[in-house]
N, C-alpha and C positions, 0 to 999 in steps of 0.2 A: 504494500500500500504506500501510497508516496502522495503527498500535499502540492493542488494546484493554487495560482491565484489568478481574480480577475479583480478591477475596482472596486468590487462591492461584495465581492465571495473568497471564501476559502473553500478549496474542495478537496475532501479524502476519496482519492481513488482507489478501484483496486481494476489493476489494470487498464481500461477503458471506462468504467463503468462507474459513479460517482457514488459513492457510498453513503457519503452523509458532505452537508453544506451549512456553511455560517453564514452569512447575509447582515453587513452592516453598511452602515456610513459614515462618511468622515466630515467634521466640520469643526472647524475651529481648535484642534488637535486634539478633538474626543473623537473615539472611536465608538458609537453605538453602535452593541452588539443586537439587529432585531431578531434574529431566527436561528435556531439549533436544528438543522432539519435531519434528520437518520433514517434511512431509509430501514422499514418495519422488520424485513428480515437481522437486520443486524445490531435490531437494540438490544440492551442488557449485555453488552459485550466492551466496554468504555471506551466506546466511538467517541459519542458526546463528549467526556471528559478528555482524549487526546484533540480532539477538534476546537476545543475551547484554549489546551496549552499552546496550540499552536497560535490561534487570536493573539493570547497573551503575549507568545514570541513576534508574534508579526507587531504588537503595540509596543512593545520597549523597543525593539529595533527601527522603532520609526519614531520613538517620543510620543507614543500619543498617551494617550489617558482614557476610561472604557466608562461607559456605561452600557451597563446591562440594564437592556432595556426588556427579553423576551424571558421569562419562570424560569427555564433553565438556567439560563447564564446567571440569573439573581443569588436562585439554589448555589449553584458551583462557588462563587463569591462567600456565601453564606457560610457553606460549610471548608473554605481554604481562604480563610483569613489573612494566611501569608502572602497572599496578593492585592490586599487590598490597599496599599500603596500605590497599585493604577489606577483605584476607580477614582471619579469626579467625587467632591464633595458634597 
């Protein structure tokens, strides 16, 4: 599996085929995160949660700062604290 991106997505491939997608925007050097999306076969398997590290890696390597904006990404923030030196105040 291996991490694509476009302006407004992150995509976990596995091979050709997109396994799960993050969906945000950028403005004003926040990164809202809107959408965790995993495709049904592959939930409970911590897609979501590697799909989310990499967000986090794509926001420190670019300076940005996150808000989570969609349940999951709130969740993931909630319970890993140790990140929470990116979110917005």
């Amino acid at each position: 599996m291996k991490f694509s991106y476009d302006q407004e997505n992150i995509y976990l491939m596995n091979n050709d085929y997109t396994i799960a997608r993050s969906n945000f925007t950028i403005k004003d050097n926040i990164l809202s995160i809107n959408h965790i999306i995993v495709e049904e076969q592959y939930r409970g398997k911590g897609i979501a949660k590697q799909l989310m590290l990499e967000v986090i890696k794509y926001s420190e390597n670019n300076n940005l700062l996150i808000n989570p904006i969609c349940e999951y990404a709130k969740m993931f923030f909630k319970h890993n604290s140790k990140y929470n030196h990116l979110l917005i105040d």
